[in-house]
C-alpha positions as CSV (number, residue, x, y, z in Angstrom):
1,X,-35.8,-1.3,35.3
2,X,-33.7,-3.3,38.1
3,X,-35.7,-5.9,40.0
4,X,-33.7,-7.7,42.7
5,X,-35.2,-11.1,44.8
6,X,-33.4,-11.1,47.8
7,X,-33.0,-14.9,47.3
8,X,-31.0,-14.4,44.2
9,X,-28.6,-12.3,45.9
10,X,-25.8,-14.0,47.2
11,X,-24.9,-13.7,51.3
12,X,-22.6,-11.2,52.2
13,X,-19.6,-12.9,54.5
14,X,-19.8,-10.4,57.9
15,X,-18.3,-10.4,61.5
16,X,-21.5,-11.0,62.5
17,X,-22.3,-14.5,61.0
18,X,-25.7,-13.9,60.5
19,X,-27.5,-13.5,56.7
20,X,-26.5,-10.5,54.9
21,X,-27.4,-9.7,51.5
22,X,-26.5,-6.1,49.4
23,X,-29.9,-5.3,47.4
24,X,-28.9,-2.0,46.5
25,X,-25.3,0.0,46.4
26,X,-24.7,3.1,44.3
27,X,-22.5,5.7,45.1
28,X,-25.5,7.6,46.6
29,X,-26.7,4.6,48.8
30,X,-26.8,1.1,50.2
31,X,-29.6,-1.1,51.2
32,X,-29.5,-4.5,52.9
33,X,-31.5,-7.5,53.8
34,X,-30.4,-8.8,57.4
35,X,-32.1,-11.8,58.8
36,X,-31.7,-12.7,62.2
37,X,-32.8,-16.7,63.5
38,X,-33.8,-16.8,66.7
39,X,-31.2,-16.3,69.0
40,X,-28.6,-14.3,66.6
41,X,-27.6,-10.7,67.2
42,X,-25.2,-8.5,65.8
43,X,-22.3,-7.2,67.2
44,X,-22.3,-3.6,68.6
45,X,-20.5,-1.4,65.7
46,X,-20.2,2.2,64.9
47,X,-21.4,3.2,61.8
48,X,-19.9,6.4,59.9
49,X,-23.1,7.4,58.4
50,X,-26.8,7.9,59.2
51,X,-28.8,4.2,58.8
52,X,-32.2,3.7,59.0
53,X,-33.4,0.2,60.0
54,X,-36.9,-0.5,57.9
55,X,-38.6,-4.2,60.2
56,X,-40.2,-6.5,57.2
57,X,-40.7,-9.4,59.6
58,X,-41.0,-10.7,63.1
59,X,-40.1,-8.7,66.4
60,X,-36.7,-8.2,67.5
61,X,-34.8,-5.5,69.5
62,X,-33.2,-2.7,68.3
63,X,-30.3,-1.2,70.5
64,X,-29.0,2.6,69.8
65,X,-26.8,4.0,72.4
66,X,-28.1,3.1,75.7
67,X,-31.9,2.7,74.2
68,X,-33.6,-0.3,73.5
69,X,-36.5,-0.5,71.9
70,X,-38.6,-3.7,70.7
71,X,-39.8,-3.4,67.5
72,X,-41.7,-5.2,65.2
73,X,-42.9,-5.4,60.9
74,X,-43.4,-2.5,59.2
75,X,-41.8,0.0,62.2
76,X,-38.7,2.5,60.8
77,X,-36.3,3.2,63.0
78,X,-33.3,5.8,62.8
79,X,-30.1,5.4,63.6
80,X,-27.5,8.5,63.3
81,X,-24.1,8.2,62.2
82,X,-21.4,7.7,64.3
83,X,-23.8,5.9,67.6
84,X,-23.2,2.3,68.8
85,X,-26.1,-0.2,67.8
86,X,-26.7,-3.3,67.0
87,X,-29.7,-6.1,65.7
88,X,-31.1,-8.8,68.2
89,X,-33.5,-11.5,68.0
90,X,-34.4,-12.8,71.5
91,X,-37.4,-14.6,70.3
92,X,-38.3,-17.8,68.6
93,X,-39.0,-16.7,65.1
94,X,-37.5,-15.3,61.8
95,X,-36.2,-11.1,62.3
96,X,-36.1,-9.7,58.9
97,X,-34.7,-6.2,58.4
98,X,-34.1,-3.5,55.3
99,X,-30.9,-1.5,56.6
100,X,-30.6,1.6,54.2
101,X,-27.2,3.7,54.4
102,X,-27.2,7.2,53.6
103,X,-25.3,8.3,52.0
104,X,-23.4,5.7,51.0
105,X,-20.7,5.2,53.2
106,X,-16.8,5.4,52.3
107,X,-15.3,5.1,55.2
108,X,-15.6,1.0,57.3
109,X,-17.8,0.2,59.9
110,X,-16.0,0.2,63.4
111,X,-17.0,-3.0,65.7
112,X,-16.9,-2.6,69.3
C-alpha cells in the first residue's frame, strides 16, 4: 500500500505560480492537489485529455469554454479534453482542488 500526505509532496514549479503538488502519476493517470489563495487563478490552457476537477475546500470558480460556474467542497466537475479552462479564487479563503487526468496525458498542456 502507497499512502501519500499532500504535505510531504514537494510543490510542483508551474506557469501558474500557484501550489501544485503531483499525488498520483502512472502511466494510466495523474492526480493533483491545486490550492488557490485568495485572489490566485490559473491561466486559461488547453488540456489534451479529459480532466475532472474533484472541490475539497472553499468556493472558487470554475471556467470551461464560455461557462462559468461557482463551485464549492465536495462538487465534481468535468472538463473534456481539448476545451479552454482555467481555476479561480475570487474570494477571501483557501480553494483546494483534486485535478485527476485521464488517461494520463503524453502530450503538454497548451496555455492560452
Amino acid at each position: 500500500m502507497k499512502v501519500v500526505e499532500i504535505e510531504s509532496s514537494p510543490e510542483k514549479p508551474n506557469p501558474h505560480n500557484v501550489s501544485v503538488r503531483m499525488l498520483y502519476d502512472t502511466e494510466h493517470a495523474q492526480a493533483v492537489h491545486i490550492e488557490l489563495k485568495p485572489g490566485e487563478v490559473l491561466k486559461k490552457h488547453i488540456t489534451p485529455v479529459d480532466v475532472f476537477f474533484y472541490i475539497l475546500e472553499g468556493r472558487g470558480v470554475v471556467e470551461i469554454g464560455d461557462e462559468q460556474e461557482e463551485v464549492s467542497r465536495d462538487m465534481l466537475i468535468e472538463s473534456p479534453a481539448k476545451i479552454p479552462h482555467r481555476l479561480l479564487n475570487p474570494g477571501d479563503g483557501i480553494f483546494r482542488v483534486l485535478v485527476v487526468k485521464v488517461p494520463r496525458q503524453t502530450e503538454q498542456t497548451r496555455l492560452l
